[in-house]
N, CA, C and O atoms as a GROMACS GRO file, in nm:
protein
  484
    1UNK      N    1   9.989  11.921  13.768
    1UNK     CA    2   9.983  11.968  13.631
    1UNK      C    3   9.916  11.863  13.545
    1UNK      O    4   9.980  11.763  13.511
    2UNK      N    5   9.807  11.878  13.513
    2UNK     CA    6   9.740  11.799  13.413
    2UNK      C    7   9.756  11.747  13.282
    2UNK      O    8   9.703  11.652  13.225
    3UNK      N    9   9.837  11.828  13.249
    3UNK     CA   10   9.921  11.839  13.070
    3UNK      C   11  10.046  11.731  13.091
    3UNK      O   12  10.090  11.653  13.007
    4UNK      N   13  10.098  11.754  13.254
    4UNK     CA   14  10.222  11.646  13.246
    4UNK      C   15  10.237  11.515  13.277
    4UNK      O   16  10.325  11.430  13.269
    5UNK      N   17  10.048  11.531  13.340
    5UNK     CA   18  10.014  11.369  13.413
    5UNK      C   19   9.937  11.295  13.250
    5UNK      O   20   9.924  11.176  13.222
    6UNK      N   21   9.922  11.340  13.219
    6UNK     CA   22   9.854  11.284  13.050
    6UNK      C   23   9.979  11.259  12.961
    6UNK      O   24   9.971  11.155  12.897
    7UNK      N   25  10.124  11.352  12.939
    7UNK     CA   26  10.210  11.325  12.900
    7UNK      C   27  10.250  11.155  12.931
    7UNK      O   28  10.261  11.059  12.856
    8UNK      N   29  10.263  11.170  13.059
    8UNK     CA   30  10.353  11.085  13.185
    8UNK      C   31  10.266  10.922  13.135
    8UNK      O   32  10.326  10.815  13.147
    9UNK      N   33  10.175  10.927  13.101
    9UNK     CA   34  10.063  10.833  13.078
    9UNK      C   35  10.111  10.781  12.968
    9UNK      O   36  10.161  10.668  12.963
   10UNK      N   37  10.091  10.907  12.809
   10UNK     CA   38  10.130  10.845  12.681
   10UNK      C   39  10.265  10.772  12.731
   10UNK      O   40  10.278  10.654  12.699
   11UNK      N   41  10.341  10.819  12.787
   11UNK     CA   42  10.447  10.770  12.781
   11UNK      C   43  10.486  10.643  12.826
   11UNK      O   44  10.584  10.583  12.780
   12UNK      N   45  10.399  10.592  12.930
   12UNK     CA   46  10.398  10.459  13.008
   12UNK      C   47  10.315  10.386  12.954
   12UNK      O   48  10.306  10.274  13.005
   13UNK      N   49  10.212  10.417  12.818
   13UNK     CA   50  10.150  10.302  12.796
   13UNK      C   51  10.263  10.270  12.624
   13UNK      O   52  10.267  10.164  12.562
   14UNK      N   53  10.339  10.402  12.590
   14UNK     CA   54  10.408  10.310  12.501
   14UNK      C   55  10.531  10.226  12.504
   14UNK      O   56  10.567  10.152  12.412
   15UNK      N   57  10.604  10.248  12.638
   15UNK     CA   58  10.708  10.191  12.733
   15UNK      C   59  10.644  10.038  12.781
   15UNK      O   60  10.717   9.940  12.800
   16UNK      N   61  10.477  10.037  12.797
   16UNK     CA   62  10.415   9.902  12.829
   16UNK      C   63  10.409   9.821  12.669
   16UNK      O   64  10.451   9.706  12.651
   17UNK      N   65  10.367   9.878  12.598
   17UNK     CA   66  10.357   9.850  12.419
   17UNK      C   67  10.489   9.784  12.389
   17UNK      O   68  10.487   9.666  12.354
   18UNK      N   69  10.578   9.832  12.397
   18UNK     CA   70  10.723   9.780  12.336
   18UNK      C   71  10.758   9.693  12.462
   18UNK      O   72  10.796   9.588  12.411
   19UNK      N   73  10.765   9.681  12.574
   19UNK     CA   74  10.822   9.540  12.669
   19UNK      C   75  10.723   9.439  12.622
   19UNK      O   76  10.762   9.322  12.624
   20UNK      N   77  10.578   9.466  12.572
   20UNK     CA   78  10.498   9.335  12.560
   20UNK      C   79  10.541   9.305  12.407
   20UNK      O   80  10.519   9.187  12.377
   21UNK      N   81  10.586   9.368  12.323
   21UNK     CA   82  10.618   9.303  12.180
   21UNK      C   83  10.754   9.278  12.205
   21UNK      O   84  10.793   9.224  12.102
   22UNK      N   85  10.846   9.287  12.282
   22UNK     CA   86  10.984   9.275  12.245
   22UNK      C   87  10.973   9.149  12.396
   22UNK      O   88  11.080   9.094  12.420
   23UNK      N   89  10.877   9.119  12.468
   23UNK     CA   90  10.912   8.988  12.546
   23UNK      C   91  10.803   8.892  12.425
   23UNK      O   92  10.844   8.786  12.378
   24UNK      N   93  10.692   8.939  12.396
   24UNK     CA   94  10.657   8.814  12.270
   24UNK      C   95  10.785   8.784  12.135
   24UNK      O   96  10.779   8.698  12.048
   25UNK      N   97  10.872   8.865  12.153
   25UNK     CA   98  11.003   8.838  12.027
   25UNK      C   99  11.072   8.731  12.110
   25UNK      O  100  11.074   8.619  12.059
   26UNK      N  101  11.125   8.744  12.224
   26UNK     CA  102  11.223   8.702  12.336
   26UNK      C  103  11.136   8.573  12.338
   26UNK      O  104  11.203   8.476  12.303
   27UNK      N  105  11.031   8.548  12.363
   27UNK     CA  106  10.981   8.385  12.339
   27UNK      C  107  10.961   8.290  12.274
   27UNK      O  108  10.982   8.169  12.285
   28UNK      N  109  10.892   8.393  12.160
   28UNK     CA  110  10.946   8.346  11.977
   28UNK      C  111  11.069   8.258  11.968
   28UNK      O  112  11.092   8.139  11.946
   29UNK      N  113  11.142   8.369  11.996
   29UNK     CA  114  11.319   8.297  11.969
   29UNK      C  115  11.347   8.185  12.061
   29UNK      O  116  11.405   8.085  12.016
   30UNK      N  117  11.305   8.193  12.208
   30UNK     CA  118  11.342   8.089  12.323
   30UNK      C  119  11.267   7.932  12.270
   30UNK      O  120  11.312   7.818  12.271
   31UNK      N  121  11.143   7.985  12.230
   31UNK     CA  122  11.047   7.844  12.228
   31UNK      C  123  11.076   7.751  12.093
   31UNK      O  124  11.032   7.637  12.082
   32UNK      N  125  11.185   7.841  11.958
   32UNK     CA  126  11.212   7.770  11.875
   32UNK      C  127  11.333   7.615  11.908
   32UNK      O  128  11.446   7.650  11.940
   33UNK      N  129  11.314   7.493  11.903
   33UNK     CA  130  11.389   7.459  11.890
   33UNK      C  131  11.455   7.410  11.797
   33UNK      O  132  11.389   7.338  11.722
   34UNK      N  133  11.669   7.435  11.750
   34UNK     CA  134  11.682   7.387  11.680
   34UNK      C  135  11.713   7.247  11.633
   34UNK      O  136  11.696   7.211  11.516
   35UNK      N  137  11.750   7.187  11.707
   35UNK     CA  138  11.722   7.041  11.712
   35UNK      C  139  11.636   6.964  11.643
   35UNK      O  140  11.646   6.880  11.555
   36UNK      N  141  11.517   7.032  11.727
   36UNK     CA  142  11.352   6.977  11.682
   36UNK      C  143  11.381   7.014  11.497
   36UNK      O  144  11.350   6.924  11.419
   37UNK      N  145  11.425   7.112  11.455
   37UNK     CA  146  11.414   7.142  11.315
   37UNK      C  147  11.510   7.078  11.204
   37UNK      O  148  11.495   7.072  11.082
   38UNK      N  149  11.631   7.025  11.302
   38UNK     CA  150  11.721   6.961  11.231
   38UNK      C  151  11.650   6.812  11.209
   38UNK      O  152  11.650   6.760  11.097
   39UNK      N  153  11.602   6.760  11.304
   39UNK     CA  154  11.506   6.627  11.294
   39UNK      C  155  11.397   6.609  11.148
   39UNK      O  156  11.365   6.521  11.068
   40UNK      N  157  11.358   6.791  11.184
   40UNK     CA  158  11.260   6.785  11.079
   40UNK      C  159  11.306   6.795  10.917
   40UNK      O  160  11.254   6.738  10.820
   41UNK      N  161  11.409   6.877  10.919
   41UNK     CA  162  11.506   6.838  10.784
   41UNK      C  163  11.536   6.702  10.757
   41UNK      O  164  11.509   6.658  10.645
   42UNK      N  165  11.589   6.628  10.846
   42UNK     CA  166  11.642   6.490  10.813
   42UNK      C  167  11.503   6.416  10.782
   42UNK      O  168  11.510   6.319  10.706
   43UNK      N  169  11.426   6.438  10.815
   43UNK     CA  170  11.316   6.317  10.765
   43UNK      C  171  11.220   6.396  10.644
   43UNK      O  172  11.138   6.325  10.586
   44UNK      N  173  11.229   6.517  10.612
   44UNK     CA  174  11.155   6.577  10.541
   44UNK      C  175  11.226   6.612  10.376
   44UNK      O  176  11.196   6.598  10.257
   45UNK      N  177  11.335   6.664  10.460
   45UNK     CA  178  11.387   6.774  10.331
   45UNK      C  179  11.520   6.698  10.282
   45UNK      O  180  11.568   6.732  10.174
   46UNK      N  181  11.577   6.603  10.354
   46UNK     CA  182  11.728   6.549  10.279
   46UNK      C  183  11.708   6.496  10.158
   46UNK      O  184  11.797   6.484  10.074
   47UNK      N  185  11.597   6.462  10.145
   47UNK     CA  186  11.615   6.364   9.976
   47UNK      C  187  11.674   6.456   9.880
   47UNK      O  188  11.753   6.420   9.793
   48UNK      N  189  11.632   6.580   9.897
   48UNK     CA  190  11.635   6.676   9.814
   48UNK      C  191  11.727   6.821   9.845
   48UNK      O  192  11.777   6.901   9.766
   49UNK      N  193  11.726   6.818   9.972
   49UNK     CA  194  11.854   6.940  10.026
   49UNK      C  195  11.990   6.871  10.081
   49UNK      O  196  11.968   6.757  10.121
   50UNK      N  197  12.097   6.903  10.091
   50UNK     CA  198  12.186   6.865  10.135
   50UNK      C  199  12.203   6.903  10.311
   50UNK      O  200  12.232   7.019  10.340
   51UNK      N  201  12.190   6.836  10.383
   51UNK     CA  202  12.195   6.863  10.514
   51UNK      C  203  12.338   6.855  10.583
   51UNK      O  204  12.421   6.766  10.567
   52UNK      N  205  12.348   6.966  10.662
   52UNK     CA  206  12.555   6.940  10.739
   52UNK      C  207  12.522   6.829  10.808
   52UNK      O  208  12.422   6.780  10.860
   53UNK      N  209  12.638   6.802  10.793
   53UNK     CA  210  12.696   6.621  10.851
   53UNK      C  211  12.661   6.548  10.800
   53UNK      O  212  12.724   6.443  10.817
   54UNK      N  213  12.541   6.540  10.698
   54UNK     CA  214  12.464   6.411  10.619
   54UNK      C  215  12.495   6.456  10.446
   54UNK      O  216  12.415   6.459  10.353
   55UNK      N  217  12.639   6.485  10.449
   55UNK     CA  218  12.690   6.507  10.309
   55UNK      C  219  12.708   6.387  10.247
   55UNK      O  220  12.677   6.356  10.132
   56UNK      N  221  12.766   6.312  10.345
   56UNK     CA  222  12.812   6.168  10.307
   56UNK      C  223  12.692   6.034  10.192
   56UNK      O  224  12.701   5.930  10.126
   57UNK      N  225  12.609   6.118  10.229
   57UNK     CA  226  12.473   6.016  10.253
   57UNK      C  227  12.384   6.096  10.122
   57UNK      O  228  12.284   6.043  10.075
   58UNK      N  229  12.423   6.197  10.084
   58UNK     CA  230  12.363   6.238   9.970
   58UNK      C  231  12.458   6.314   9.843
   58UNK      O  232  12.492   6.432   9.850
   59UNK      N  233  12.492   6.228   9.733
   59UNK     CA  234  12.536   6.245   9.632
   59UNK      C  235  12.501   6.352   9.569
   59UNK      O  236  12.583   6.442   9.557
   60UNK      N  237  12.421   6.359   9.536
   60UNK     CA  238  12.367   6.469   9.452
   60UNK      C  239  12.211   6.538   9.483
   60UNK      O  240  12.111   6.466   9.469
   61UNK      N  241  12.198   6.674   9.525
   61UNK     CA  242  12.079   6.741   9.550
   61UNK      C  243  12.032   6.747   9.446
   61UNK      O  244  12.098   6.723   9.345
   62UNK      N  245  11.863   6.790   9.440
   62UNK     CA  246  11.779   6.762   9.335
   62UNK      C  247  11.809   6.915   9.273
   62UNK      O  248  11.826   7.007   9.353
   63UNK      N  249  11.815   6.936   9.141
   63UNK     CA  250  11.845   7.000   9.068
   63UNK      C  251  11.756   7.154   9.110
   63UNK      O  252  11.637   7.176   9.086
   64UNK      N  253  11.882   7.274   9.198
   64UNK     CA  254  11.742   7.367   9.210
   64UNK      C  255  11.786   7.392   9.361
   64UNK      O  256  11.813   7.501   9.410
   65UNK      N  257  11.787   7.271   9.421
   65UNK     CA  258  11.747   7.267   9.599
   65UNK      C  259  11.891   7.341   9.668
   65UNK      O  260  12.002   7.296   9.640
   66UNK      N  261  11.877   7.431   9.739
   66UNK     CA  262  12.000   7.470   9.779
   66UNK      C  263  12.058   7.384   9.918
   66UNK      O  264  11.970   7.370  10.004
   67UNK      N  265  12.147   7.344   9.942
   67UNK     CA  266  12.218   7.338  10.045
   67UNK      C  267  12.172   7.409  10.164
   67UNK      O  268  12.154   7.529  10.143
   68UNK      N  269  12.142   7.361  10.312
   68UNK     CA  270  12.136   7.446  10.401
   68UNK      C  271  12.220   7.513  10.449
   68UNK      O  272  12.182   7.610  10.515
   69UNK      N  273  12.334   7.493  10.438
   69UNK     CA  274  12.455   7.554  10.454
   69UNK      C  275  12.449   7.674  10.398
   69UNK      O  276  12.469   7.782  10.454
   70UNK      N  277  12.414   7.648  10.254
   70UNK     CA  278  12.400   7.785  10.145
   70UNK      C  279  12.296   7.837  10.194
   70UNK      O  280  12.316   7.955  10.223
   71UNK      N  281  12.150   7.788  10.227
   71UNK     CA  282  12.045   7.886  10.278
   71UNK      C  283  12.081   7.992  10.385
   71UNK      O  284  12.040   8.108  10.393
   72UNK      N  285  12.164   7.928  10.463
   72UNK     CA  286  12.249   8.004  10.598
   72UNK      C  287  12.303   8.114  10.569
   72UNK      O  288  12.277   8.224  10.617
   73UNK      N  289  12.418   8.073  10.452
   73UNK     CA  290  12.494   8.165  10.431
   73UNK      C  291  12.469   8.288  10.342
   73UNK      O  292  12.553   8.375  10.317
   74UNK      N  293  12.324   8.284  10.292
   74UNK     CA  294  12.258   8.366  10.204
   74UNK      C  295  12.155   8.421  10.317
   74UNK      O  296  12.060   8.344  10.335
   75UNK      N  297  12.155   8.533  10.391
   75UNK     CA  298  12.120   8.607  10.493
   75UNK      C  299  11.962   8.711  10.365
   75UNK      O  300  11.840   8.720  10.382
   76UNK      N  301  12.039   8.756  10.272
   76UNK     CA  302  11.962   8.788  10.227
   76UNK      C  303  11.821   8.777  10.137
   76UNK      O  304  11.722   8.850  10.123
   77UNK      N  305  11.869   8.632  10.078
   77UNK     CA  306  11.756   8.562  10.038
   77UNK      C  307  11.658   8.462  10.116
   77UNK      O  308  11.549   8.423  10.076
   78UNK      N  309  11.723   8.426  10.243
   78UNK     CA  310  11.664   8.330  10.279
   78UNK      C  311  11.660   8.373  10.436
   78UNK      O  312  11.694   8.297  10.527
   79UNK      N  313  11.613   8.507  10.454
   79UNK     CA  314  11.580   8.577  10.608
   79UNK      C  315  11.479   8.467  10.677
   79UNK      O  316  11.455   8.353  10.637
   80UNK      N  317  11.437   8.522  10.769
   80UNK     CA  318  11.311   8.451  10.851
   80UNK      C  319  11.243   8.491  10.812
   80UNK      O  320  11.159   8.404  10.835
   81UNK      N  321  11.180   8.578  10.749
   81UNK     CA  322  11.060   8.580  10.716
   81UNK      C  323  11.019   8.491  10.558
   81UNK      O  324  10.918   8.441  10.509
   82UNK      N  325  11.160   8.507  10.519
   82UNK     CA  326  11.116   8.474  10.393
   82UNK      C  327  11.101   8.309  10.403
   82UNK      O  328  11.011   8.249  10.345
   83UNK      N  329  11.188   8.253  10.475
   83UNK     CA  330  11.189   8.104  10.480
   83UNK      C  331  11.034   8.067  10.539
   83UNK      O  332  10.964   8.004  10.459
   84UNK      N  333  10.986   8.092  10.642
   84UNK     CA  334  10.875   8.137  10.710
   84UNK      C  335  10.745   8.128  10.620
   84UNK      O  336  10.641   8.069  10.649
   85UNK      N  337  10.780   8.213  10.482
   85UNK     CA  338  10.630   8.229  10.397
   85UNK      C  339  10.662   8.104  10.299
   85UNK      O  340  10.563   8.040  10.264
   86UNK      N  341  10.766   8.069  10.259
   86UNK     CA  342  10.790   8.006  10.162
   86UNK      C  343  10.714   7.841  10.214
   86UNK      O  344  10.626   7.776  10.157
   87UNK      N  345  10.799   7.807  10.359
   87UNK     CA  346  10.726   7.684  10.388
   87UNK      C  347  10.609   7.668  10.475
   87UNK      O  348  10.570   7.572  10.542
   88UNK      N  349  10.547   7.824  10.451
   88UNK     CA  350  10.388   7.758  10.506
   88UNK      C  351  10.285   7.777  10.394
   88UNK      O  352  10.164   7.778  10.414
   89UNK      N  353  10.352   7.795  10.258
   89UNK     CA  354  10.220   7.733  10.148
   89UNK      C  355  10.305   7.595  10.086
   89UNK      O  356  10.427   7.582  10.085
   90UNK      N  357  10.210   7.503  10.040
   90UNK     CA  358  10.242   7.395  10.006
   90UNK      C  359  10.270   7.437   9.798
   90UNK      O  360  10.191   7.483   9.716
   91UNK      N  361  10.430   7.388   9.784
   91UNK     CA  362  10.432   7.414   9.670
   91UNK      C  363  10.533   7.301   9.613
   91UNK      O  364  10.593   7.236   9.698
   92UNK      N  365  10.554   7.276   9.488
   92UNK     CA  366  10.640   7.154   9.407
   92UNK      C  367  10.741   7.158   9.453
   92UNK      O  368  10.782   7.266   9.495
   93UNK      N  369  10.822   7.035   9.465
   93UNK     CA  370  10.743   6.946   9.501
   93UNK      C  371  10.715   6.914   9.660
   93UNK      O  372  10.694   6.799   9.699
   94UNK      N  373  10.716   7.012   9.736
   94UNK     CA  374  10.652   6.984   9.854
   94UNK      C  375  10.498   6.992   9.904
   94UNK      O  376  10.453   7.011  10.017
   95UNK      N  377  10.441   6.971   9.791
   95UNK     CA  378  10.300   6.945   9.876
   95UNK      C  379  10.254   6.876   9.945
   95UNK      O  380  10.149   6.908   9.999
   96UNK      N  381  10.312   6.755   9.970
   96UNK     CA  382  10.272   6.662  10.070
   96UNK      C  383  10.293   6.710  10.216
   96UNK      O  384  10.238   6.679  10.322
   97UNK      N  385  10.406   6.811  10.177
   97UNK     CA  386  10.486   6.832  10.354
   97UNK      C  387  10.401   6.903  10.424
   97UNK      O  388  10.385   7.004  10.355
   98UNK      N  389  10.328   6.914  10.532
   98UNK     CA  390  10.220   7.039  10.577
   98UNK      C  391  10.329   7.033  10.734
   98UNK      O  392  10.373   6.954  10.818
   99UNK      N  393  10.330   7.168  10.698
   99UNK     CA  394  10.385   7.231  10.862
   99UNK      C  395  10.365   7.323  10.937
   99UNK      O  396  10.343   7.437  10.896
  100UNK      N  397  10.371   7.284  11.095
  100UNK     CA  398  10.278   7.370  11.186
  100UNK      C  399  10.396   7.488  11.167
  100UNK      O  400  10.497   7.486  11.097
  101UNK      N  401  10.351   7.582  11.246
  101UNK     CA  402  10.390   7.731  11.255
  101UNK      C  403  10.571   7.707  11.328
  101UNK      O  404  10.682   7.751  11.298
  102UNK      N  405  10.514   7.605  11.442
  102UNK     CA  406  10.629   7.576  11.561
  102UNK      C  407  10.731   7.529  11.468
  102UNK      O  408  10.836   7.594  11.466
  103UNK      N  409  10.718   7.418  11.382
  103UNK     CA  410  10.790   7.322  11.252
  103UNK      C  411  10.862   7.420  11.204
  103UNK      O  412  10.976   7.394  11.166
  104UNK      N  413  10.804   7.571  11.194
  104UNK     CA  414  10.860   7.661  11.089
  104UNK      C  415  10.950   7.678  11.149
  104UNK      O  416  11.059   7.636  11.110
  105UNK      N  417  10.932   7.758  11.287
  105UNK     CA  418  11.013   7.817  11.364
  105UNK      C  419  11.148   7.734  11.396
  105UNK      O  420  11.261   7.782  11.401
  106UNK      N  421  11.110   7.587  11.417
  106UNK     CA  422  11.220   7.526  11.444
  106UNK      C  423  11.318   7.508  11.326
  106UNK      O  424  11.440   7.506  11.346
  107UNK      N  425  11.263   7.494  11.202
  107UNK     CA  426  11.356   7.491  11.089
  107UNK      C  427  11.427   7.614  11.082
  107UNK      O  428  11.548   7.624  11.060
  108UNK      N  429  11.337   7.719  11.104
  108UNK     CA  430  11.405   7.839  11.113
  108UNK      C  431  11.568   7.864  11.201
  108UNK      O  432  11.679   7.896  11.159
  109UNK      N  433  11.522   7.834  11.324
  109UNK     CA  434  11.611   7.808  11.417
  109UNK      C  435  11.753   7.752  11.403
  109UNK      O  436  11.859   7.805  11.432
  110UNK      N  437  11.726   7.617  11.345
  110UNK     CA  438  11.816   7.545  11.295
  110UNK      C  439  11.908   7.590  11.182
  110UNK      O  440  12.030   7.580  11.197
  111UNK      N  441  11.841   7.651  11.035
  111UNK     CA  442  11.912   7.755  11.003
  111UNK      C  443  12.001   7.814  11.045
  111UNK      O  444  12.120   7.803  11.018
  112UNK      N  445  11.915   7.931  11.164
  112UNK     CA  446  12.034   8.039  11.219
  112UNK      C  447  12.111   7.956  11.335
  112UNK      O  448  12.200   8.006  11.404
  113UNK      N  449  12.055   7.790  11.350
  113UNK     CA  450  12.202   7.764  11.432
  113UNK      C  451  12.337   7.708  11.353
  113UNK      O  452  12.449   7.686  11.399
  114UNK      N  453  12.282   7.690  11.203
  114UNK     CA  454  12.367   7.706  11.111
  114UNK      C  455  12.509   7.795  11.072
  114UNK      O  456  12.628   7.771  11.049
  115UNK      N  457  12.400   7.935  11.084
  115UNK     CA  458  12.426   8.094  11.073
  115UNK      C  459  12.509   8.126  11.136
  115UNK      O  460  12.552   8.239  11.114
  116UNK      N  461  12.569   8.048  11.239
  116UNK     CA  462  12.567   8.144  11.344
  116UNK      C  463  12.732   8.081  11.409
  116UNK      O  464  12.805   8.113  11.502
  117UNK      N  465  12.735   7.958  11.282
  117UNK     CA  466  12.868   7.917  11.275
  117UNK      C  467  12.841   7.786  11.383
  117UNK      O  468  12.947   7.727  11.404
  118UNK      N  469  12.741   7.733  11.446
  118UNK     CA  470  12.764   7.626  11.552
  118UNK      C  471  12.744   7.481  11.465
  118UNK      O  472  12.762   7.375  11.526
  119UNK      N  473  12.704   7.479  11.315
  119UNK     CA  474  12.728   7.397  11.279
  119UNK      C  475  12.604   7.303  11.221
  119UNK      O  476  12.494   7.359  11.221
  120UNK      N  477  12.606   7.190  11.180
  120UNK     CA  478  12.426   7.159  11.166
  120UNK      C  479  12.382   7.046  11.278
  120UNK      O  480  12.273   7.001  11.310
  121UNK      N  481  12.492   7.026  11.317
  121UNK     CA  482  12.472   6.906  11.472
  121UNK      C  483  12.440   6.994  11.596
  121UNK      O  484  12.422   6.942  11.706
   0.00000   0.00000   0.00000
């Protein structure tokens, strides 16, 4: 039947479509590390954000800067995508900071290992 071998087709190339975008998601997520992003907070962003475990060490955040803790716990303002667009244009006062895509991902990461209750260590 010709009508069901053309069906049988659409159907296996959009069954091939969704395993190749949902294993490029599955690597996305594997290849972020959060570690690597907590590193990158501590030398980048503490002057000015409050980082977990390095409360001790910073008195007062710069007027504005939220807590990562609070970025965590605000799911809705501070999704992945949004964190994502925010730190790949350079804006006040972070223009000096330039970060690769991976940098993002790992800050990202670190976040949701925030999120996710495991803590900022």
């Amino acid at each position: 039947m010709p009508g069901m071998e053309d069906e049988m087709k659409r159907i296996m190339a959009r069954v091939a479509a969704l395993l190749a975008v949902t294993a490029g998601m599955v690597v996305t997520a594997q290849a972020a590390d959060w570690r690597a992003g907590r590193g990158l907070a501590l030398r980048h962003c503490g002057k000015c954000h409050v980082i977990p475990g390095e409360e001790i060490d910073k008195a007062q955040p710069a007027a504005g800067a939220p807590s990562f803790a609070a970025m965590a716990a605000d799911r809705e303002r501070y999704n992945d995508e949004q964190v994502a667009a925010f730190l790949s244009k350079p804006h006040y006062p972070m223009q000096a900071i330039v970060l690769s895509k991976r940098d993002i991902a790992n800050v990202i990461a670190w976040i949701n290992h925030i999120r996710e209750g495991r803590g900022g260590k």
